[in-house]
N, C-alpha and C positions, 0 to 999 in steps of 0.2 A: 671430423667428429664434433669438433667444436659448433659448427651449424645445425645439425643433427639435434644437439641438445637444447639449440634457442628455438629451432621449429618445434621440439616437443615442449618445450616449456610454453611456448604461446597456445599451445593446442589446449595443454592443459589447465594452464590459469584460470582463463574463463567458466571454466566449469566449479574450478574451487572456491571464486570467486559468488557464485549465483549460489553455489549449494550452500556456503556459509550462512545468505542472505534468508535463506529460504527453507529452515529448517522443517524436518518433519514433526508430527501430532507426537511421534512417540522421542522423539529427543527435546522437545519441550518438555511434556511431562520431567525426562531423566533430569532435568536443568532447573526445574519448580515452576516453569513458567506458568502464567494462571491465564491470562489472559494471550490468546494463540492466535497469531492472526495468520492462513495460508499462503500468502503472499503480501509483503510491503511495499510493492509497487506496480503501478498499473502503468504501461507505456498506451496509449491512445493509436500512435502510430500519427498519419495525416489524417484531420477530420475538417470538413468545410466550415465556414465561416455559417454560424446562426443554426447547427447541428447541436443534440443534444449532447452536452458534455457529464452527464451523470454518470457516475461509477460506485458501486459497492465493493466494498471489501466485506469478508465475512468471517468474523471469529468467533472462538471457543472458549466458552470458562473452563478450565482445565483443571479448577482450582476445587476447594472442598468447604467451599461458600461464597453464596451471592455475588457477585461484581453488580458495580452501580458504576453504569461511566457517568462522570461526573460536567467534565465539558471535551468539548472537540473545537481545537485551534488551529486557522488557518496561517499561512503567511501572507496572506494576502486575500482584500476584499474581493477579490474578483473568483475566490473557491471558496464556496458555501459546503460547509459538512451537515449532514442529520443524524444524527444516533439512538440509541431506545430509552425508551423515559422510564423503562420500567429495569426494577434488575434482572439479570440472567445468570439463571440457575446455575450450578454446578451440570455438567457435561452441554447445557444448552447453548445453542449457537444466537450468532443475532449479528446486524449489519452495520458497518460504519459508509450511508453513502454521501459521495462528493462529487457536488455540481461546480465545473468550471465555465465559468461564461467563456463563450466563443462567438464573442461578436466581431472581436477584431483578430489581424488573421498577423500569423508571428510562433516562433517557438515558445514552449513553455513549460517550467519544471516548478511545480509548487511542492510545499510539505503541510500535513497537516499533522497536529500532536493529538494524541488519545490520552486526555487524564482519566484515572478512573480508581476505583478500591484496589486492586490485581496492583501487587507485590511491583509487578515489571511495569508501571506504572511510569511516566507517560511511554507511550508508545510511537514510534515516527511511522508515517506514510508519507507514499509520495506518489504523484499524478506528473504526467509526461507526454507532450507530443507535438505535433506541429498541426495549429490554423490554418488551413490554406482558403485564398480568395476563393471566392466565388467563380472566377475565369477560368482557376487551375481545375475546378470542380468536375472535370470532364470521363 
């Protein structure tokens, strides 16, 4: 029985685990969140060496005034963030995207931060995956 309960517990974790991560529009709202982002991480998976590393993220003002992001910080020079220059509105959506150079080929787990007006201010993301050679490229 004792086995029973570690295989259900592994089964289960993972899922508690992502759904924490990953809440929905409408428990943001319950929670005040203002600035909602649908997902905090983007896994790449394997991408080739000299392939485009761009990824957007796309979030929600939730809030019931203006957000202004103010800057977007990476951990490192090699992940370039862009974000909007302009504020967005209350229910309006709008994109945080991040270019990771892929020139050299290697694992790779960056964060970038979201400073901005919204309450829940900064916010973390994170970018994930593996460079593979050019040879592996098949």
């Amino acid at each position: 029985m004792k086995v029973f309960g570690n295989i259900l517990l592994l089964l289960v974790l993972p899922a508690l685990l992502v759904s924490c991560g990953n809440r929905t529009e409408a428990e943001a709202r319950e929670k005040g969140v203002e600035i909602w982002f649908g997902e905090f991480v983007h896994d790449y998976g394997e991408i080739p060496v000299g392939s485009d590393g761009s990824y957007s993220f796309k979030f929600k003002n939730l809030g019931d005034s203006a957000i202004i992001v103010n800057r977007v910080r990476s951990t490192c020079g090699c992940t370039v963030p862009f974000w909007p220059e302009t504020p967005v509105e209350p229910g309006d959506s709008a994109r945080i995207t991040v270019r990771y150079n892929t020139a050299q080929a290697g694992a790779f787990s960056k964060s970038v931060y979201v400073y901005s007006t919204a309450a829940n201010s900064p916010v973390k993301l994170q970018i994930k995956g593996r460079v593979i050679p050019a040879e592996d490229n098949t």
